[in-house]
N, C-alpha and C positions, 0 to 999 in steps of 0.2 A: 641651932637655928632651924625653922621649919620652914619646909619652900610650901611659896604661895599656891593656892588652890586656887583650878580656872574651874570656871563654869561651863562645861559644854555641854551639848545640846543633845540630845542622842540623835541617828537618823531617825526617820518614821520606816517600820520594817516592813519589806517590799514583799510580795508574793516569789513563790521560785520562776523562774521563767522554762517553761515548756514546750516541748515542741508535738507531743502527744496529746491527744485531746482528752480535755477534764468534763466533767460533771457543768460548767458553766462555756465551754468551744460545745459549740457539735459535732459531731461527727462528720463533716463535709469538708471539701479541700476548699483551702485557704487559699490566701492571697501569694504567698511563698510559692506554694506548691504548683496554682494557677500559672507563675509567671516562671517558673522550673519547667513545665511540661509545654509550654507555649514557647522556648528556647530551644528544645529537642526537637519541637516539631518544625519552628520556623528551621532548623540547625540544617536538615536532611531534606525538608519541604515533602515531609510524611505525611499522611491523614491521620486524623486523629486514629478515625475506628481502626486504620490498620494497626497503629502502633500498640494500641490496648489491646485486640485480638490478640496482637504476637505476644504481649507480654501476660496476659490471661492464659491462653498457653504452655508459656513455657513453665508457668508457674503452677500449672496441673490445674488453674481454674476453670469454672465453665465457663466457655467463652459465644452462650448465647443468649442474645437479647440485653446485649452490652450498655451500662450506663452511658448518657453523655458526658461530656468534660465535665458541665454545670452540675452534674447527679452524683460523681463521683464520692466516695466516701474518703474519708482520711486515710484508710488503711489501701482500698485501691489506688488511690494518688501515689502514695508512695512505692507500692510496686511497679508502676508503670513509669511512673522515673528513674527506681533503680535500676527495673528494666533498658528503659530507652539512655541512658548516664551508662551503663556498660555496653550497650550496641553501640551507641555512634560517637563518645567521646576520650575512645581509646587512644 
């Protein structure tokens, strides 16, 4: 005896999901990242510029004539979270 055959459907195949920016994100901080670095700073009640200094710094950047939050790029975003995520939420 032969078992019956279903008909299923395939899914439809999804892109992979990323957290690094592609050829179609820009290069700019995102909404994630926006609301990650706006937790550290409300967390401590730091300024922005100083927290970006300090983590421009420690991270052998130049630390003048600093981006705003809104200028930020994807790769600075995440240093200065890393940064500010090991300073204040040891």
């Amino acid at each position: 005896m032969v078992p019956p055959t279903t008909n299923v459907a395939s899914a439809p195949s999804l892109p992979p999901v990323t957290a690094t920016p592609t050829s179609s994100m820009p290069n700019k901080i995102n909404d994630v990242q926006t609301a990650a670095l706006d937790g550290i700073l409300e967390l401590k009640g730091i300024p922005f510029e100083e927290l970006a200094k300090e983590a421009f710094e420690y991270n052998n950047e130049e630390a003048v004539n600093l981006p705003t939050k809104e200028e930020l790029s994807y790769q600075q975003a995440v240093m200065i979270i890393k940064y500010g995520n090991e300073k204040f939420r040891k």
